[in-house]
DOMIVEX-642400 format. One line per 3 residues: their letters; for each residue x, y, z of N, C-alpha, C. Coordinates in nm, 2 decimals. Layout:
A> X,Y,Z,X,Y,Z,X,Y,Z  ...
This chain:
XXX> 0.13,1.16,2.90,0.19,1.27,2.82,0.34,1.27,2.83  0.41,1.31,2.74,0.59,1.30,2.70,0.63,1.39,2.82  0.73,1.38,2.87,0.76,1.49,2.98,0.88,1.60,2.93
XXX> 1.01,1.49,2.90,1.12,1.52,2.85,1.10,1.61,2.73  1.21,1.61,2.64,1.23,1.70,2.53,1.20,1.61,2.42  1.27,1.51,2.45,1.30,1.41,2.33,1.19,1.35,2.34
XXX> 1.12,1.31,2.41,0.97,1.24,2.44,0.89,1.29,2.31  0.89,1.45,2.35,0.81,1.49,2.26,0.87,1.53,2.17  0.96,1.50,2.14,1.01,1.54,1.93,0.97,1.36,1.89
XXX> 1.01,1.29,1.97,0.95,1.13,1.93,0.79,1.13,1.89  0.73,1.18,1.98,0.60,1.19,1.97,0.60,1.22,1.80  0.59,1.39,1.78,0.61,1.44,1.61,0.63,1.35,1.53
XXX> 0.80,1.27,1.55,0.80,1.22,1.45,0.72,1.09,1.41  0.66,1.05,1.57,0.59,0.95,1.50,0.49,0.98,1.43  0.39,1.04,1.49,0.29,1.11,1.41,0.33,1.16,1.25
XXX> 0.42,1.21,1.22,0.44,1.24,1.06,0.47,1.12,0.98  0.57,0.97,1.10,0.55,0.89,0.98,0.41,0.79,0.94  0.32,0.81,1.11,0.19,0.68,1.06,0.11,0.84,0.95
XXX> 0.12,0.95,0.99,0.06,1.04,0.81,0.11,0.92,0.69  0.23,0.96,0.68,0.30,0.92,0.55,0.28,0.76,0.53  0.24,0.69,0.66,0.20,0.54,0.59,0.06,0.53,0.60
XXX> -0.01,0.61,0.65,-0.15,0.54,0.65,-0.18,0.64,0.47  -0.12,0.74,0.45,-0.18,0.74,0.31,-0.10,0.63,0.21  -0.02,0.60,0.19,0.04,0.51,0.14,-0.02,0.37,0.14
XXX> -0.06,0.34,0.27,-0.13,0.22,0.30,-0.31,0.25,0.19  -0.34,0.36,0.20,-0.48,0.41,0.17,-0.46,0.40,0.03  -0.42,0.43,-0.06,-0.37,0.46,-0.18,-0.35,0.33,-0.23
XXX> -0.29,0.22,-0.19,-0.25,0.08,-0.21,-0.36,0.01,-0.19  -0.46,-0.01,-0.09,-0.61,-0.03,-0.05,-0.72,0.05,-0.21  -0.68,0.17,-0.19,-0.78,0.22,-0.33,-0.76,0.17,-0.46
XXX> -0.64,0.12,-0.51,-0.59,0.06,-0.61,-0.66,-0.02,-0.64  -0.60,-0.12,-0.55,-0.64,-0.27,-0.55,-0.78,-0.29,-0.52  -0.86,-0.15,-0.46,-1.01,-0.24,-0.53,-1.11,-0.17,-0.64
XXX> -0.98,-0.07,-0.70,-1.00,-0.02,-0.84,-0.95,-0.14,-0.92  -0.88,-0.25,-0.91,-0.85,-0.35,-1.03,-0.96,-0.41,-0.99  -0.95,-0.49,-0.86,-1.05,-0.61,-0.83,-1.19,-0.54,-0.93
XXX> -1.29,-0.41,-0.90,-1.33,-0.40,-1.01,-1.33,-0.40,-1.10  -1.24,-0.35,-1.17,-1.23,-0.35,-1.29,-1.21,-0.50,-1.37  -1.16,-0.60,-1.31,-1.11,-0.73,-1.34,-1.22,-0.78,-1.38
XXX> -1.38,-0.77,-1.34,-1.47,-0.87,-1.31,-1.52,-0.83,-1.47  -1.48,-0.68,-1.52,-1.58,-0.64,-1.59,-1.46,-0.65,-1.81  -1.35,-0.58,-1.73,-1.24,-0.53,-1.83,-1.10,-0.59,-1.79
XXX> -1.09,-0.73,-1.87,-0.94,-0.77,-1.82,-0.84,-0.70,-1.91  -0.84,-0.66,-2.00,-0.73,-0.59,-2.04,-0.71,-0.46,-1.96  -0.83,-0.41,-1.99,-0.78,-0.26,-1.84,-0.75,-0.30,-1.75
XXX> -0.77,-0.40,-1.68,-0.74,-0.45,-1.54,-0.55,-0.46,-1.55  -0.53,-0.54,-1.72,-0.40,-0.54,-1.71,-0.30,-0.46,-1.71  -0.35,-0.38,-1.73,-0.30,-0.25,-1.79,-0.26,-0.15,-1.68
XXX> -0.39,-0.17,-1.60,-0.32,-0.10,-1.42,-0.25,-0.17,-1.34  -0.21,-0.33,-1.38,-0.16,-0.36,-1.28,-0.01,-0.33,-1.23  0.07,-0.29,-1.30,0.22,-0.21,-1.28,0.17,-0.10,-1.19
XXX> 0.05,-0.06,-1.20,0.06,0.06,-1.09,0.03,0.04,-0.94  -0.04,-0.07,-0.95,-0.06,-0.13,-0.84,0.03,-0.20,-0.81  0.14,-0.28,-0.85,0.24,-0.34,-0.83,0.36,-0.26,-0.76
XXX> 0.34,-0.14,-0.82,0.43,-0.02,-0.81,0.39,0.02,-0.63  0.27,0.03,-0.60,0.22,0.11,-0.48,0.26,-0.03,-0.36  0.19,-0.11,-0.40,0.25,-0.26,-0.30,0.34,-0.28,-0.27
XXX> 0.47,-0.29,-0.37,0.62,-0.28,-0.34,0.65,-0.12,-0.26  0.60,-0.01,-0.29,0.65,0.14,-0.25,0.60,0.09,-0.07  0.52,0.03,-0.05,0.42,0.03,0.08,0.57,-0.10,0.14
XXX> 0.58,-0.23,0.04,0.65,-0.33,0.17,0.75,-0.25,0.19  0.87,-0.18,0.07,0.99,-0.15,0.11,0.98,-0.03,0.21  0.88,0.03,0.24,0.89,0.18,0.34,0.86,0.10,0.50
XXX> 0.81,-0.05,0.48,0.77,-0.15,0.64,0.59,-0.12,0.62  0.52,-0.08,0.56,0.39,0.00,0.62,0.29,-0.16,0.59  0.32,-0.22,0.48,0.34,-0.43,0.50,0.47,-0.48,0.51
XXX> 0.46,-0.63,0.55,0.53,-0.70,0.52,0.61,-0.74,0.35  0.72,-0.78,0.35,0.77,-0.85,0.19,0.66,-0.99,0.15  0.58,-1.12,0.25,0.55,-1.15,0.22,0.43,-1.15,0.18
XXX> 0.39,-1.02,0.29,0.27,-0.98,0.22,0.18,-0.93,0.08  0.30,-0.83,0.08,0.32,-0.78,-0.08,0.36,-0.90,-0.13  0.41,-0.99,-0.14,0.41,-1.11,-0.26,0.30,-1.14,-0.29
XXX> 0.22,-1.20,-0.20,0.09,-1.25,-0.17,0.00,-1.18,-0.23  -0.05,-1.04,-0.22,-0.09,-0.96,-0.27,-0.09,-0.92,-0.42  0.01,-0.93,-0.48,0.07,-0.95,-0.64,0.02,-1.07,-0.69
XXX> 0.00,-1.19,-0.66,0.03,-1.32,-0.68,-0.10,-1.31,-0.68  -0.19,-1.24,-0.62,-0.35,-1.24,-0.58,-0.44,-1.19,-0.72  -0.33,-1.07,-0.74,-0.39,-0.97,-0.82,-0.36,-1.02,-0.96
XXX> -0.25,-1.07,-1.03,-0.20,-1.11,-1.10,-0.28,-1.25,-1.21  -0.34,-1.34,-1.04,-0.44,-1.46,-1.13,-0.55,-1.39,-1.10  -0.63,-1.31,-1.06,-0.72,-1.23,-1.08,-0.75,-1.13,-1.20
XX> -0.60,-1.09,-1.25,-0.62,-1.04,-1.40,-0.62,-1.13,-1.53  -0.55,-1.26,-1.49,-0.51,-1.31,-1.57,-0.63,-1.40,-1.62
């Protein structure tokens, strides 16, 4: 357990940022296997969501919660999967 002061304000803040990335991370996860469904059945809806999911992949690399090359990879995945 934290002993100091700053220990435990460290503590908090970490805790409020894995909140803010594991929903972020969760949200990005639900997306992507709302297209991958939807791809198999409706490629133009599939296309049609994919800026939003593009939107949550990039929001997730630039905040660190993935990597940049991950999010490429990811896009690049989804992208010949709609196409």
């Amino acid at each position: 357990m934290p002993i100091t002061q700053s220990a435990k304000k460290a503590i908090r803040g970490s805790l409020r940022k894995k909140a803010f990335n594991d929903r972020r991370k969760r949200v990005m996860k639900e997306l992507i296997k709302k297209i991958e469904k939807t791809a198999k059945t409706d490629k133009k809806e599939a296309e049609k969501m994919l800026s939003s999911v593009f939107q949550a992949v990039d929001k997730a690399a630039k905040k660190g919660v993935i990597k940049k090359n991950n999010a490429a990879n990811k896009k690049s995945r989804l992208s010949r999967l709609v196409k």
